[in-house]
C-alpha positions as CSV (number, residue, x, y, z in Angstrom):
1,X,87.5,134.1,-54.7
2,X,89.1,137.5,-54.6
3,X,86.3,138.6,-52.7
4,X,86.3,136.1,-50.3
5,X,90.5,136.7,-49.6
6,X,89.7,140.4,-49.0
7,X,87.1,139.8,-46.3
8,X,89.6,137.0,-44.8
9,X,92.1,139.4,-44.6
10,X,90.1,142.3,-43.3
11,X,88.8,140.2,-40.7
12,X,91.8,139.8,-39.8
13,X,93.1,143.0,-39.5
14,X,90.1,143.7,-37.2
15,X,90.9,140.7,-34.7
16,X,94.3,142.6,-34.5
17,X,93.6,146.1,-34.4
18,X,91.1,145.0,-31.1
19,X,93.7,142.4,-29.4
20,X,96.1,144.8,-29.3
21,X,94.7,147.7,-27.4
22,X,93.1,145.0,-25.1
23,X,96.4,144.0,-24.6
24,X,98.3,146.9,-23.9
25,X,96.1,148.1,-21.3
26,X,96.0,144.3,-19.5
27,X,100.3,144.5,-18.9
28,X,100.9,147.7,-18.4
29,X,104.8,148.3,-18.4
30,X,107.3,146.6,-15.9
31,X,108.2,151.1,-14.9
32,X,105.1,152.1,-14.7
33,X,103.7,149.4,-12.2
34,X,106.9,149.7,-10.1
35,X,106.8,153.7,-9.8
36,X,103.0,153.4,-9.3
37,X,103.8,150.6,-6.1
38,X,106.8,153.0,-4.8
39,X,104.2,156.1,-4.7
40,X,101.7,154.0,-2.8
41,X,104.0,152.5,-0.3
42,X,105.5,156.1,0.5
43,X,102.1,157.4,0.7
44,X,101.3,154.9,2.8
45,X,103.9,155.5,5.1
46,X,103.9,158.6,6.1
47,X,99.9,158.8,6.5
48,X,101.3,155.7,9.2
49,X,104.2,158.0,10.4
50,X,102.3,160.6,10.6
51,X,99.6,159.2,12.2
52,X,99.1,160.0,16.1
53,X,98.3,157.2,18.7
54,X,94.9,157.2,19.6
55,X,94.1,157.5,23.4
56,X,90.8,156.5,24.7
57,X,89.4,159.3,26.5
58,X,88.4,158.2,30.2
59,X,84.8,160.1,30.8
60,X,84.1,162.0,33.6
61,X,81.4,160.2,34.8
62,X,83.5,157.2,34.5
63,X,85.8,157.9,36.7
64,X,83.7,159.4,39.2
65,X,82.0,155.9,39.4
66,X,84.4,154.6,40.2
67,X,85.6,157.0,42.6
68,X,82.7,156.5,44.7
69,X,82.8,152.6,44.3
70,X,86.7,153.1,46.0
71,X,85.0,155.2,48.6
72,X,82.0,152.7,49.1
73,X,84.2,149.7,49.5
74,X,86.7,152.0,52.0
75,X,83.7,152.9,54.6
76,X,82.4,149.1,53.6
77,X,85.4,148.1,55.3
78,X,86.0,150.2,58.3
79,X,82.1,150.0,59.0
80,X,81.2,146.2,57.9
81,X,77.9,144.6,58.3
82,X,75.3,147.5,59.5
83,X,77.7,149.3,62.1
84,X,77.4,152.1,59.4
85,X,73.7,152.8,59.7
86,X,74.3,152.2,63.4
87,X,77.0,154.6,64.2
88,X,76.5,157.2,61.9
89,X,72.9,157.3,61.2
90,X,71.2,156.0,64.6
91,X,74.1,157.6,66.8
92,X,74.3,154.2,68.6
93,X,77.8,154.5,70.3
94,X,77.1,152.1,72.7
95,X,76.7,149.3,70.1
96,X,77.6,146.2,71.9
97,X,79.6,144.7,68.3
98,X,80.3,148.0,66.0
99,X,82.1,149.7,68.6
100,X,84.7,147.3,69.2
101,X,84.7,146.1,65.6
102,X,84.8,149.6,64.5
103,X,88.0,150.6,66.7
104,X,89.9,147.2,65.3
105,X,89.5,148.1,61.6
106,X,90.5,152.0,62.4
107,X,93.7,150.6,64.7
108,X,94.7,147.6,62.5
109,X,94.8,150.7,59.8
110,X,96.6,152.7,61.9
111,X,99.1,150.4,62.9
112,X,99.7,148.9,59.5
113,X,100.6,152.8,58.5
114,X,103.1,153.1,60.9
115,X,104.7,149.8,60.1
116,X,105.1,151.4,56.7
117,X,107.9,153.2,58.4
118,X,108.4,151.0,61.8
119,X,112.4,150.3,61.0
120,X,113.1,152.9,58.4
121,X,114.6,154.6,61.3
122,X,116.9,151.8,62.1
123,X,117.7,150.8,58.1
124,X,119.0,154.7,57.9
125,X,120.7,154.4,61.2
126,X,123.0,151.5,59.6
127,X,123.3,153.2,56.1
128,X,124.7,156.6,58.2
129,X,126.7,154.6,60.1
130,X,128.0,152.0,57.5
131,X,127.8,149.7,60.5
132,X,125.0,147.0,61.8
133,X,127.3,147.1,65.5
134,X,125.0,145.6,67.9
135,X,122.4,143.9,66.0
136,X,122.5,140.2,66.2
137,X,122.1,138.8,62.9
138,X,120.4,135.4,64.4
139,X,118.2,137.4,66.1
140,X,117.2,138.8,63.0
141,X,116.8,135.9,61.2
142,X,115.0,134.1,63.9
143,X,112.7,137.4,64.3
144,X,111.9,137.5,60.7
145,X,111.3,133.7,60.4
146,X,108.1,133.9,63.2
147,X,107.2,137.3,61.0
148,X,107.0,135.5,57.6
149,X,104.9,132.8,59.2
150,X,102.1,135.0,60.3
151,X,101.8,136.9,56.9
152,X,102.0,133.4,55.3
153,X,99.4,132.0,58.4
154,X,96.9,135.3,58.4
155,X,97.0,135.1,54.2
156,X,96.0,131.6,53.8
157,X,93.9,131.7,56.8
158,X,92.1,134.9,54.6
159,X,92.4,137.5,57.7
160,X,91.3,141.1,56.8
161,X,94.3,142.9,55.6
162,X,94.1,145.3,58.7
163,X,94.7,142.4,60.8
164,X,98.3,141.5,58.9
165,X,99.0,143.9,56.8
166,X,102.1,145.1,59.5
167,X,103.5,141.9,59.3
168,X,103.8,142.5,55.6
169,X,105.8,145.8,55.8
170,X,107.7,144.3,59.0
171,X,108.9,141.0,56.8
172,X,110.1,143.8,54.3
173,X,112.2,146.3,56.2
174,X,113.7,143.0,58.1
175,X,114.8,142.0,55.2
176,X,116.4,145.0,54.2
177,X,118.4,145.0,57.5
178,X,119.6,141.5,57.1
179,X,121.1,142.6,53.6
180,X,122.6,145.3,55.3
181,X,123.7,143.2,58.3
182,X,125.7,141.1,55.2
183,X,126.4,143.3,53.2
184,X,128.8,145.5,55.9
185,X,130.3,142.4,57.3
186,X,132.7,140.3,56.0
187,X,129.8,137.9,54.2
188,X,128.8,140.8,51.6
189,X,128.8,138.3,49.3
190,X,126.1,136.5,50.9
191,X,123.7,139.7,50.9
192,X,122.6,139.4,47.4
193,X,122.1,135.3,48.0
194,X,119.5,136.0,51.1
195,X,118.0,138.6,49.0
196,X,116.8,136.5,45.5
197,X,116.2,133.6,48.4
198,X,113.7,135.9,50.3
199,X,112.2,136.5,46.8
200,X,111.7,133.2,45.8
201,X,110.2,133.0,49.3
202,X,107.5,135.5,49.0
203,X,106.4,134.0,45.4
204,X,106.1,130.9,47.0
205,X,103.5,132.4,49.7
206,X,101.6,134.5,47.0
207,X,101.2,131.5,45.3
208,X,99.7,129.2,47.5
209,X,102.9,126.9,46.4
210,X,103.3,125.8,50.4
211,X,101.3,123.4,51.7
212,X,99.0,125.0,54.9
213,X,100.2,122.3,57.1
214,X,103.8,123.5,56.8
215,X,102.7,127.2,57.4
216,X,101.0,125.8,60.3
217,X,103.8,124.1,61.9
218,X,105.9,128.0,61.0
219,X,103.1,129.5,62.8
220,X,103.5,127.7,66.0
221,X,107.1,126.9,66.5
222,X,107.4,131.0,65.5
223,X,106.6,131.8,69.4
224,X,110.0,129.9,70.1
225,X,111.7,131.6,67.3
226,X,110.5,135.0,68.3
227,X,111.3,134.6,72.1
228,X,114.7,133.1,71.5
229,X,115.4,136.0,68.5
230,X,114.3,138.9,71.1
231,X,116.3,137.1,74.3
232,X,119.7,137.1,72.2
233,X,118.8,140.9,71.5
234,X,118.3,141.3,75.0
235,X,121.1,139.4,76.0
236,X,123.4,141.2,73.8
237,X,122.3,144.7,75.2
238,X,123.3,143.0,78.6
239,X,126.2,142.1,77.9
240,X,127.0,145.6,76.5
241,X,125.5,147.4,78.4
242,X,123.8,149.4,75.8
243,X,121.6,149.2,72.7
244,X,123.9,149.9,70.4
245,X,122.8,150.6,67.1
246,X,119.0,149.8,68.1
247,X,116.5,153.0,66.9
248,X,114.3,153.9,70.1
249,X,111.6,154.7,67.9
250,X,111.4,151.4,66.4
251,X,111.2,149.4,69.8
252,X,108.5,151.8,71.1
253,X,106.7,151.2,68.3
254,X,107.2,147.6,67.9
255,X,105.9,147.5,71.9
256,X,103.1,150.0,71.4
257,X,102.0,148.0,67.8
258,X,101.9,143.9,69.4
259,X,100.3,145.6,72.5
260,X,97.6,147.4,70.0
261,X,97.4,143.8,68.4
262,X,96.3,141.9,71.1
263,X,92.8,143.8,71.3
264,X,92.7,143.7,67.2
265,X,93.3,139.4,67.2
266,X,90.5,139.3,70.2
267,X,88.5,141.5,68.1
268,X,88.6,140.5,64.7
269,X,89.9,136.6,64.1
270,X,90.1,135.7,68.3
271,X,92.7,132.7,67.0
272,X,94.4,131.5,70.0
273,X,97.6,130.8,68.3
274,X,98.0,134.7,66.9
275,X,97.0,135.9,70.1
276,X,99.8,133.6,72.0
277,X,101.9,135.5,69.6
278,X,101.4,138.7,70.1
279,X,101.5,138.5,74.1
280,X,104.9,136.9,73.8
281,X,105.9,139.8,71.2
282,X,104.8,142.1,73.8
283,X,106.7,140.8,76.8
284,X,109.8,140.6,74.7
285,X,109.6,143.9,73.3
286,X,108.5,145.2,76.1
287,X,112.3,144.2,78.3
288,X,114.3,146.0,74.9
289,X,112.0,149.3,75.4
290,X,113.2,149.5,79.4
291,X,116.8,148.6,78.3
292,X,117.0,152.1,77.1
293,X,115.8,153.9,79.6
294,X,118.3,151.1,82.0
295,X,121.5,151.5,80.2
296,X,121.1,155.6,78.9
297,X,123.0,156.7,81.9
298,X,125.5,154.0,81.2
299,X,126.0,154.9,77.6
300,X,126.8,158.9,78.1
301,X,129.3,158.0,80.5
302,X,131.1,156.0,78.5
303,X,131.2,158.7,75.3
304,X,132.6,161.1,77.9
305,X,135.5,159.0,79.0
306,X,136.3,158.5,75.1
């Protein structure tokens, strides 16, 4: 018996002697596991900190693809269909389609350029002379109206860029004046209103949000608006006597640009209705050019008697 309570107890005292350890190392202490966690997290963090952004390197070759695809799609355009081969490579000048087409995509280019800057003159004229005196503002409105329609008309109707893209940069700057028009008249207030409307405007045109038969009916009645817009401008020179605030260099080129796009509209879309357009736009502009050469002697003499 005393035998078998020694070996009971010994037993024991193994089982204990091998939990223990086994414990021990299966809950660590409360210390050690939080000093261990804060060592990892601020290791962690500045490898993170430390860590710069990674920039995915652009290849050479890459980017001289797509270079060339730039350039491709550039002489696609000016030269469409085969008046490349037949220009360039064949010397065929005399090319009863390419020649023509050819000159409409290099003008409607080289008009759209220079309506980049068509009424910067006049939009730094007004800033110099914190004044809009002479400018009608319903001549502006009514002139930008028939503008916005053919962007709006030529976009939906898909028209080459070159064949619009003026309008684009015209509907701008106009813009701009009529703020300014506002904004140094006693209806300031009403500058920031026409600009977040003129906004809203241009989403709604981007966004096909307008049906076509309303851009349609813009399109058409924009002859009347643009006549009656450019006869109150001439009117109001008449009545003068003088252009007033009117940049020279924006009428000659508004004159010398609708003239330029009545051979690009024959060329490139021949739409009656853009055409009918641009011959009115001509004729009208076209009265404002020689009202500067008719009231220039007119004008000097007044300055002198002041």
């Amino acid at each position: 018996m005393r035998r078998v309570q020694e070996r009971v107890k010994s037993s024991r005292l193994a089982r204990t002697t091998q939990t223990q350890p086994l414990a021990k190392c299966a809950q660590p202490p409360i210390c050690d596991v939080a000093l261990s966690t804060i060592q990892n997290s601020t290791s962690c963090s500045l490898t993170e900190s430390n860590r710069l952004p990674v920039i995915p390197a652009v290849s050479s070759h890459k980017m001289a693809a797509l270079i060339k695809e730039q350039f491709h799609n550039a002489l696609h355009f000016i030269f469409p269909q085969n008046c490349f081969e037949e220009l360039l490579v064949n010397f065929n000048f005399l090319h009863e389609k390419c020649v023509p087409l050819v000159a409409s995509r290099c003008i409607g280019l080289a008009i759209t350029a220079g309506a980049m800057f068509l009424f910067v003159p006049q939009i730094l004229k007004i800033q110099q002379a914190r004044s809009a005196e002479g400018i009608s503002l319903t001549a502006m409105l009514l002139g930008l109206l028939p503008a916005v329609a053919m962007c709006a008309y030529s976009y939906e109707s898909n028209f080459v860029f070159s064949q619009y893209g003026d309008s684009v940069f015209v509907v701008i700057q106009m813009a701009i004046i009529v703020c300014q028009i506002l904004y140094y008249s006693e209806y300031s207030a009403y500058a920031f209103a026409f600009g977040s409307g003129f906004w809203a405007l241009s989403l709604a045109i981007l966004y096909h949000w307008i049906p076509f038969s309303v851009i349609l009916g813009l399109q058409t009645s924009g002859i009347f608006f643009m006549i009656v817009s450019k006869g109150i401008q001439i009117n109001t020179n008449y009545q003068a006597q003088s252009t007033g605030q009117l940049a020279f260099i924006t009428v000659l080129l508004q004159f010398g640009g609708c003239l330029a796009r009545i051979f690009t509209s024959l060329t490139e879309t021949d739409d009656k209705l853009v055409l009918a357009t641009f011959i009115a736009a001509t004729v009208m502009n076209g009265i404002i050019f020689l009202q500067f050469f008719l009231y220039k002697n007119k004008a000097k003499k007044v300055k002198k008697a002041q």
